[in-house]
N, C-alpha and C positions, 0 to 999 in steps of 0.2 A: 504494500500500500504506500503510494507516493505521499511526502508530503508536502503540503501545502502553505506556501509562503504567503504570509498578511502583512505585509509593513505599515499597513493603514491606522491599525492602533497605537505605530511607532511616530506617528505624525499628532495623532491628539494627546500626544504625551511629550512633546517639543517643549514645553516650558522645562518640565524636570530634564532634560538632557542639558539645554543649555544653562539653564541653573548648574547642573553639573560641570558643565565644559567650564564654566567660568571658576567655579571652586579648583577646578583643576587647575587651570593656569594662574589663579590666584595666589596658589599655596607655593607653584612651581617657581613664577617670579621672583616671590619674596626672599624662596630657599636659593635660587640662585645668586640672587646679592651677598647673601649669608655667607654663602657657600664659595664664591668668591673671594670676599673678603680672608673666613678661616685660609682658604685656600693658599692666599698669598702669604698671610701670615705664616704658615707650614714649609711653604719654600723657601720663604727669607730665611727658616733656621733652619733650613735643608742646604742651605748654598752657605751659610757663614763657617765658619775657619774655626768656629768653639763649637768642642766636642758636645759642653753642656748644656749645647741647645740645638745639634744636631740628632743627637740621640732619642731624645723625645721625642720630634717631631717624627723622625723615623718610625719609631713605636705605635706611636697615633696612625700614620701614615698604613701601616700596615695593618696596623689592628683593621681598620674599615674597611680597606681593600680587602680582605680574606676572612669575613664575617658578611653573613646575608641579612640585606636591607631588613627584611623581618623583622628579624632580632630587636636591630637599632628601631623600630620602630613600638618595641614592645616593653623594651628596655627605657626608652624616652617618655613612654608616658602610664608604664606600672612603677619601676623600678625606680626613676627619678625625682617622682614625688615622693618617695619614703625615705631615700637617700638624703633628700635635701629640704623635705618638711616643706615642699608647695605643693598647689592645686595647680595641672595643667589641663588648659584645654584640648580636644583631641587636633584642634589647628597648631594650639604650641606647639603640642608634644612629634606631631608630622613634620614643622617643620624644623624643629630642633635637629630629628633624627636626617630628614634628606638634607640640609646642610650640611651637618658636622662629615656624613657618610661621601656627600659629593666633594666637598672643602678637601676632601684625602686625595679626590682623583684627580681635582683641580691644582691640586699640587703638585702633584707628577707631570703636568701638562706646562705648567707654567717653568717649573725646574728644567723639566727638559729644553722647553724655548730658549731659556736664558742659554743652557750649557750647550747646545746646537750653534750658537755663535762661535765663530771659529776664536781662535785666543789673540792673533794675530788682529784681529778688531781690535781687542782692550790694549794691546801694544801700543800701538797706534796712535789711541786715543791718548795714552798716558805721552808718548812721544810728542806731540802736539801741546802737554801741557793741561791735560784735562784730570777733574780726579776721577777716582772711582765713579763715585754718584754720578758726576757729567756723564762720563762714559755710559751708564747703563742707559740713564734718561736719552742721553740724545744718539748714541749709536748702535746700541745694543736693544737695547726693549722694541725701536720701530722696527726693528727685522726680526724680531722672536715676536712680536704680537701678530705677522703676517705668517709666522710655520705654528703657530699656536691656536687661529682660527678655528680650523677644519677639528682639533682633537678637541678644544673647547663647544664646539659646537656640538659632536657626537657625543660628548659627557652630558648635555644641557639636554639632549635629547633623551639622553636614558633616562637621568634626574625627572625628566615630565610624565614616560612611562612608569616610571616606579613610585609617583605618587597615587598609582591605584594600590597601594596596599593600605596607604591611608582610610580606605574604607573598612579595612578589620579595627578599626580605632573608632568607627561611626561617626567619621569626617567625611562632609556630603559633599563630596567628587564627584566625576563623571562615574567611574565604577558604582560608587555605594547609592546615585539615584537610580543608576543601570537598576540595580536590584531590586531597586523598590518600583521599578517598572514592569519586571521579571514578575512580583510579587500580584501584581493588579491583575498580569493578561496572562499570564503562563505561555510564555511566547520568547525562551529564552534564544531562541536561534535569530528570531527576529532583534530581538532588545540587543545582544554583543554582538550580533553583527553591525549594529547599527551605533555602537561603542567604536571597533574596530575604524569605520567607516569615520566618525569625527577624528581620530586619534590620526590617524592615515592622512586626511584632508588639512588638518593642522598640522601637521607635521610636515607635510610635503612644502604649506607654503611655507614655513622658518626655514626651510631648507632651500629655500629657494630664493630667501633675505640673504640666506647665509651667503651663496654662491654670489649674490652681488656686491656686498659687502668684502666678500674675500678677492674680488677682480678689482674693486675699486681702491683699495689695500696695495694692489700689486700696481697701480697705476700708480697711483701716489708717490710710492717706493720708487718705480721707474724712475719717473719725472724729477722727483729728488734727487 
């Protein structure tokens, strides 16, 4: 017996999707800046010359990298309130975990950028009379943020998909109204495919920001 495809119930139920798509990218943005930010912080003592602040970061660095999102997201909002005697919301506690978890991958991205500059750059720059800091800012970082696009961008992408676990936490994402759409029409084929279909559609256009942004980058660079 074939079955039979209805996406029509998936239409009178457009408000809870986009309510969801928006909580998605709501959470994703925020965690991104986060995630950012930890990230850089994590490189700057990845790349300094003291062990006692290269080691740590290390630790951290790894720790998120070879531990699944889950966890960090289970760990951020049972475990961290008992830990440290607060109330978090299931929006803190998602974005506490996709921060700190992405901030790890963000760091390898950003380290690697800098260390992909050949050394004969910072030579260069020091022969000329510039110091360190000059160096990074005005010779080193414009060409490590144009080979750093493309791995920054596939991180920001996974970071957006992995805020569907955010719904085990009953933080109302695209996934967690998916369900409660799932719940109304018993139409699960219809309801994730119709998840899948914004996640794909969103995604393709940032990929598609990306790819201008990374030509414009290279032009830039050129012409300089």
């Amino acid at each position: 017996m074939g079955y039979e495809w209805d996406f029509g119930a998936m239409w009178a139920y457009r408000g809870m999707f986009l309510t969801g798509l928006w909580g998605t990218f709501r959470i994703a943005a925020v965690s991104i800046v986060l995630g950012v930010v930890f990230g850089a912080v994590l490189a700057t003592m990845r790349l300094s010359a003291r062990r006692a602040l290269r080691l740590p970061a290390l630790w951290i660095t790894e720790f998120y990298r070879n531990t699944p999102p889950l966890v960090h997201f289970f760990w951020a909002y049972y475990a961290l309130p008992v830990v440290l005697d607060i109330s978090l919301s299931p929006y803190a506690a998602a974005v506490i975990a996709l921060a700190t978890q992405s901030g790890a991958f963000y760091a390898e991205v950003f380290r690697g950028g800098v260390q992909s500059i050949e050394r004969g750059q910072w030579e260069g720059a020091r022969a000329i009379g510039m110091s360190n800091r000059q160096a990074l800012r005005r010779i080193v970082l414009p060409q490590a943020m144009q080979r750093m696009l493309a791995p920054f961008m596939e991180r920001s992408f996974e970071l957006i998909k992995t805020t569907a676990l955010a719904s085990t936490l009953a933080y109302a994402d695209l996934l967690y109204q998916a369900m409660q759409v799932n719940s109304a029409t018993f139409r699960p084929l219809e309801v994730y495919s119709t998840v899948a279909l914004l996640f794909f559609v969103s995604l393709l256009l940032l990929s598609m920001l990306a790819r201008v942004a990374e030509k414009r980058l290279l032009v830039s660079h050129v012409g300089g």
